[in-house]
N, C-alpha and C positions, 0 to 999 in steps of 0.2 A: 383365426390367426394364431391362437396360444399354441394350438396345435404345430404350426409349420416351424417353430423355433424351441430352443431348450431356454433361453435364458428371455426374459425380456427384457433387460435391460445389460447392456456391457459399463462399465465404470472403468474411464480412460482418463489415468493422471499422472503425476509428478509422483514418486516416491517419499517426497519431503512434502507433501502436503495426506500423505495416509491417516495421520489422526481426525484428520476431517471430514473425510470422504469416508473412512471406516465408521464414522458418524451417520453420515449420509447411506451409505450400504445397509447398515440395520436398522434403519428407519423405512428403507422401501421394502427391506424380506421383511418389516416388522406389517406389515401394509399389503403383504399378497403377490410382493413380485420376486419373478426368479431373479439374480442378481448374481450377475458375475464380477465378482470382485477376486481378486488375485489371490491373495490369502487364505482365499474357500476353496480356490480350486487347486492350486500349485502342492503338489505334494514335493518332500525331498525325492532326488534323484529324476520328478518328472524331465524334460525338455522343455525348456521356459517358453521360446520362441514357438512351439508348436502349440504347446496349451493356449497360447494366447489366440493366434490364428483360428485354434481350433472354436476360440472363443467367441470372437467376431462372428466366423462366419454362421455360429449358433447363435447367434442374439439377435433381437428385432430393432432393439434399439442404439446406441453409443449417446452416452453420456461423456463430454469432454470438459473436465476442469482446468477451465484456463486460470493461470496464475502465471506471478513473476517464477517460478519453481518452472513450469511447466515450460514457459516459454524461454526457458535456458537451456542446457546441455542435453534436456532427453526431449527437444522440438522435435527433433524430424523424427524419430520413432512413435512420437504419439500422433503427429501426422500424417502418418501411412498408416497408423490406424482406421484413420477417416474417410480413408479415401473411398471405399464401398459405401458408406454411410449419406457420403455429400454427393452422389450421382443422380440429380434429378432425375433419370429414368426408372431407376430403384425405388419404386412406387410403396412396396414392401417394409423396409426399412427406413427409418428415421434418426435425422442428427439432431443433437439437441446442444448445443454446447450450454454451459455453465458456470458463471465467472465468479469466483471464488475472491478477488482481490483487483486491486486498481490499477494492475495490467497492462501496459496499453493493447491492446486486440491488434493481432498477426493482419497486417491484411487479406491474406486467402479466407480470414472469418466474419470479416463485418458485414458481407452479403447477408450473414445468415442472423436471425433473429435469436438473442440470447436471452436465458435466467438468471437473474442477479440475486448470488446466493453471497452476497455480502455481508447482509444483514440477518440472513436466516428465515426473512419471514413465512409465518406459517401458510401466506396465499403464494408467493413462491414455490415453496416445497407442494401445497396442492395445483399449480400450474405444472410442477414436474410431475409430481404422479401421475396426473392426465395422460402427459405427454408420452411418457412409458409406458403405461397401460395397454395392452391390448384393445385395439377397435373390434365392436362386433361387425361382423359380417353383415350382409347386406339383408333388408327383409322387405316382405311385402306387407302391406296393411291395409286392408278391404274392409276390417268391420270398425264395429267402436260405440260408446256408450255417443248420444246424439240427442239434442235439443236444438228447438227452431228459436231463433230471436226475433223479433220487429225490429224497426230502426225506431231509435228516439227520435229523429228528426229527419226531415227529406227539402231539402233545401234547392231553391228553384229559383230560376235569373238565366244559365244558360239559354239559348236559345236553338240550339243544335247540340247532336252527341257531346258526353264530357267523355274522353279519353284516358287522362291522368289525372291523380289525386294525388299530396302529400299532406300530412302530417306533424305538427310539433312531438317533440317527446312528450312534453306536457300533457298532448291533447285539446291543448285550449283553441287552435288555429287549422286551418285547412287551407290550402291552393289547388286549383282546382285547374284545367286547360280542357280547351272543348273545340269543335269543328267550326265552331263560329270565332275563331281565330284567338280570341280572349282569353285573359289567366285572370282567375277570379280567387279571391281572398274569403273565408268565410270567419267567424265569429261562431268558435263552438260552441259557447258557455249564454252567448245571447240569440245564437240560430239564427244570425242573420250575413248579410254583405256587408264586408268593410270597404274593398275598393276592386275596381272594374280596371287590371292592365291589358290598355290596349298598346298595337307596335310590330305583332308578328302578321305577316301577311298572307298567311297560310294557315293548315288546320294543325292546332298544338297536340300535341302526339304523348309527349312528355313532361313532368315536372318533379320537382324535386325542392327541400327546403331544410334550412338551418335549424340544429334544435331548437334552439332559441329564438325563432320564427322572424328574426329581423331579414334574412336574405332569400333568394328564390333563383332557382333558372326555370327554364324551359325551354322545350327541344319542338322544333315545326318540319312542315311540308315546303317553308320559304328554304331550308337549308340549314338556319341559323338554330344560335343556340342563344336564347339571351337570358342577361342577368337584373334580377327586379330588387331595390330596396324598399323592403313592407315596411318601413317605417311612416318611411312620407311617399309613398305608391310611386314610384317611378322608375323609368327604365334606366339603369348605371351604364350596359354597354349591350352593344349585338357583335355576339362572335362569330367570322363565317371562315369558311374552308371547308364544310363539309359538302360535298357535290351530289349529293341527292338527300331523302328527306331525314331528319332527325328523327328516332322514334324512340329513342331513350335517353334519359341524363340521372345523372346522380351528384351530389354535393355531400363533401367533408360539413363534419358539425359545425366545425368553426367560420365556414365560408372560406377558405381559402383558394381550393382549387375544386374545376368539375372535372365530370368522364361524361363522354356523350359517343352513344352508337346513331349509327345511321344504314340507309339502305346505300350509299358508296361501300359496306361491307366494311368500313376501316371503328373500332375504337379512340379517340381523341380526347388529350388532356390539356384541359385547361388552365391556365395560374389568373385565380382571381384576385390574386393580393401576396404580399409576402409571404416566400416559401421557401424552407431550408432545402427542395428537392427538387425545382428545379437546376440549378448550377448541377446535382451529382446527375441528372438527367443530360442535360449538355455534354457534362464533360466525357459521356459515355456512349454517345449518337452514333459518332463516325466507325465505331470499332464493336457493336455487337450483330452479328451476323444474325439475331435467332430474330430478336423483336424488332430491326429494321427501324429503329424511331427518326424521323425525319421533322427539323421543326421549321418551324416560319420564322419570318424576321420579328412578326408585332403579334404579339398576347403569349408569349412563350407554349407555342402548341406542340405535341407531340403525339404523332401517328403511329397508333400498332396496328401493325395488317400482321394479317393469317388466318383470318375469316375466310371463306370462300363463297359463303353467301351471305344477306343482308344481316346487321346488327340489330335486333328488335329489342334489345333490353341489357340493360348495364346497373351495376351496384359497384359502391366502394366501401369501405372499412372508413369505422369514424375518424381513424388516422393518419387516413389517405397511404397508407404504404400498399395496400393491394385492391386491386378493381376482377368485378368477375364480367364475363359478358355472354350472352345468348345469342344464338343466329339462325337461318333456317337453313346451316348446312350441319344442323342437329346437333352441335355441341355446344359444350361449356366450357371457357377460359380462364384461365385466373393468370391476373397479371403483379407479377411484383413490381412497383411501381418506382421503388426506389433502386433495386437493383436493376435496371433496366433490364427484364428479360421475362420471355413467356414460363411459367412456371409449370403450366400443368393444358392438357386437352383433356377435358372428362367427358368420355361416351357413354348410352346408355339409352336414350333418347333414342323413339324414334318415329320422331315430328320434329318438324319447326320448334324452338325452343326463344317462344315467345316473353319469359319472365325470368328475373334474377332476384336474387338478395341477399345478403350476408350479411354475418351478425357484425357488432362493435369491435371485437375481437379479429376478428377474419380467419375465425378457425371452422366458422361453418359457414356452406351458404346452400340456397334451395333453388331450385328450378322448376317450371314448368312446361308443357309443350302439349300441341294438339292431337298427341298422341292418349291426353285426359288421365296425364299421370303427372303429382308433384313427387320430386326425388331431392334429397337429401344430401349432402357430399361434407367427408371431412377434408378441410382442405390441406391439412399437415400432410395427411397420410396421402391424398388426392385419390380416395376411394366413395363409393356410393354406400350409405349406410343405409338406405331406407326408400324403400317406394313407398308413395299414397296414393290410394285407388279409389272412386267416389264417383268422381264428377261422370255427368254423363255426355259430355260435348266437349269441345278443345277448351282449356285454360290458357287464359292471358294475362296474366298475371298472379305476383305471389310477393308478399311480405313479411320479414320475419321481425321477432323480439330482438330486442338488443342481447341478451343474452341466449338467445337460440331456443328457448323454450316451445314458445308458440308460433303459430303462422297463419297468414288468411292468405285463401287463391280465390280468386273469380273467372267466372266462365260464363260459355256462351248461355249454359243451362240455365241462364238468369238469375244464377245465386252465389253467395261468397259462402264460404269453406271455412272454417277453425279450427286447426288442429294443434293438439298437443305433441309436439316433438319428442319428447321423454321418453311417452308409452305410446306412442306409434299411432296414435288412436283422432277420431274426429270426436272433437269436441261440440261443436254445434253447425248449423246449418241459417245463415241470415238472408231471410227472403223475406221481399217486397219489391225489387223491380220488375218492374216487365220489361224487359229487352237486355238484350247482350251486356254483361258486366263488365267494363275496361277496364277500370281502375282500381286501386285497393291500397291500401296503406295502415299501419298499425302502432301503437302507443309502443314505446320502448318497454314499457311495464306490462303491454299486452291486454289493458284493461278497455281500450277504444278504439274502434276504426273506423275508418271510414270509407266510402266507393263510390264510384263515378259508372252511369254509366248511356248505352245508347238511347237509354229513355228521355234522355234530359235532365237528370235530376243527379244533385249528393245527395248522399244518405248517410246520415250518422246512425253508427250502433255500440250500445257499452254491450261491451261482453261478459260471460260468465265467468265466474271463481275459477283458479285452480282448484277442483277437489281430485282427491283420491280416489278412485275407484277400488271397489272391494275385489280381492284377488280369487273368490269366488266367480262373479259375473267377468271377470278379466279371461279366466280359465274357457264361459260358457260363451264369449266372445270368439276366443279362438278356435274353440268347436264351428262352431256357425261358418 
């Protein structure tokens, strides 16, 4: 990508705010980026209006420092700046705005997710560098340093396939859903069964759980999606409108709201509790043409079509503002949730694309498909960063870290997957079931997971260290 631009970064502001941003300018050249800053570029007698142009359409990125400066007399000129910049189809280029002061935000910008450079701080300024950084290009990855794990524990009580597993961040808790219609509770730390919910009258396809393991959904073959308090084991509510089977759901940390796909081919959001997004959702239904949201009268639902074929797997960011989802008409979605509208189609895929995930953040998320390849996608930029190549049968699933480091996928080849997202590489290999692996889920720290699968059985496995591989054997890897 460094290649396709001269600058990566453009710096677009107020003139009365230069001491700051000339701040900000030699801190990103000090850091490795090209930087078009006005000052560096404008010589006497150049042509103001052309240098600049000429500077946009050479940059990868636009930095916009919003301020009460900016949004006075030189607004519309630094907003036609942006305008290549803010084109969702402009996959290439990235807008970043950057709020400098207490502003109140233009409305043509609150759609978009801002840096708050008010305070200066140093994980700001490293959230911007990211941002203007060059993505690498996309790669494949077939070898890797590789060890086999056992499971610490294989925990048994279903009595038919378990389909879905989820996880506490902690790792102390598991839920588990199986063909014998049950969502089962496990006890990591004691390896045993806490509670048996029964209520779904169909086989649970999916589940999902709160970091803090008080709350649960789960997604059936009845249609429904329903919501379980693990505190005192019981069922809160069954949410229905989806017209064929559920085979995926996801939940915000907090419990507040889900995302459930189904084979009706539609995405669906739920409000499990107070929520500052549904009302900007409502008030946005009747008039977006692209995401089409349609709601019900009771549970505040909201329908995204534009799938064309069945929904087999869905994830959301821990702050519920974006949802990805998988389908078997071989894409990937990403939905901004607050600005009501579809953000991205990422192709690639070429199978059914039976698993999702995305990190805390929602700047990355991962895919799988029976095509027997996990792939990697930035979601800022909405490009593919990374194939993994491994498995020897279709994958059904895949789970990432909370901060995008690691991931496990399971497959039909009876085993789960570990890999390191960083250096592209498999990290270990966890067998011991015999039959088809459905399920998978993983520690937010990466350190435990767990799997479901057609054998009947969860399997707890702690996994290994991050270590570094020697950049010797790295080199004799990529030979291989």
């Amino acid at each position: 990508m460094s290649s396709d631009f001269t600058y990566d970064v453009f710096l677009s502001y107020s003139s009365k705010d230069k001491p700051v941003v000339r701040e900000l300018a030699e801190r990103l050249k000090a850091d490795g980026l090209r930087v078009w800053f006005d000052e560096w570029e404008i010589e006497p007698g150049d042509m103001v209006s052309l240098k600049i142009e000429q500077g946009l359409e050479q940059s990868r990125a636009l930095v916009l420092c919003m301020s009460k400066n900016a949004f006075a007399s030189e607004w519309v000129t630094l907003e036609r700046h942006t305008a290549l910049f803010r084109d969702p189809t402009n996959a290439e280029r990235r807008f970043v705005p950057l709020r400098l002061d207490d502003a109140q935000i233009k409305d043509t910008l609150k759609q978009f997710a801002y840096l708050d450079w008010r305070k200066k701080s140093q994980e700001e300024y490293a959230r911007l560098l990211a941002a203007c950084r060059p993505a690498p290009g996309p790669v494949t990855f077939s070898g890797g340093v590789e060890q086999q794990v056992q499971p610490v524990a294989v925990l048994r009580g279903h009595t038919s396939w378990v389909l879905g597993v989820a996880i506490t961040a902690d790792g102390r808790r598991a839920v588990s859903g199986s063909n014998d219609g049950t969502v089962r509770v496990w006890d990591l730390e004691a390896y045993r069964l806490i509670a048996r919910l029964e209520g779904h009258t169909g086989t649970v396809y999916g589940v999902a759980i709160t970091a803090d393991g008080r709350r649960a959904v789960s997604g059936s073959a009845d249609n429904t999606v329903r919501v379980w308090d693990l505190e005192v084991g019981r069922l809160v509510s069954a949410l229905e409108g989806h017209t064929n089977w559920v085979a995926g759901v996801a939940i915000t940390a907090d419990g507040q709201w889900a995302v459930s796909g189904s084979y009706d081919k539609t995405v669906r959001v739920w409000n499990l509790g107070p929520s500052r997004l549904i009302p900007r959702l409502e008030a946005r239904a009747g008039a977006d043409p692209i995401l089409r949201l349609a709601f019900r009268a009771q549970g505040h639902v909201a329908t995204l079509e534009g799938h064309t074929g069945w929904v087999s797997g869905v994830a959301i960011t821990a702050d519920g503002r974006r949802a990805v989802s998988g389908s078997s008409d071989k894409t990937v979605r990403v939905w901004d949730l607050e600005a009501g509208r579809l953000i991205a189609t990422l192709e690639g895929h070429a199978g059914t694309v039976s698993g999702v995930a995305a990190t805390a953040d929602g700047r990355r998320a991962i895919s799988c498909a029976d095509d027997k390849t996990v792939r990697v996608w930035d979601l800022e930029a909405s490009k593919l960063i990374a194939t993994l190549e491994g498995h020897t049968e279709s994958i059904w699933g895949v789970a990432i870290t909370a901060d995008g480091r690691r991931a496990v996928s399971r497959c039909a080849d009876k085993t789960v997957r570990l890999w390191d997202l960083e250096e592209g590489r498999l990290i270990a290999m966890l067998e011991g079931h015999t039959d088809t692996v459905m399920g998978v889920a993983i520690t937010a720290d990466g350190r435990r997971a767990v799997s479901g699968s057609l054998d009947n059985t969860v399997r707890v496995w702690d996994l290994p260290p991050i270590t570094m591989v020697p950049e010797s054997e790295l080199r004799e890897n990529e030979k291989k």
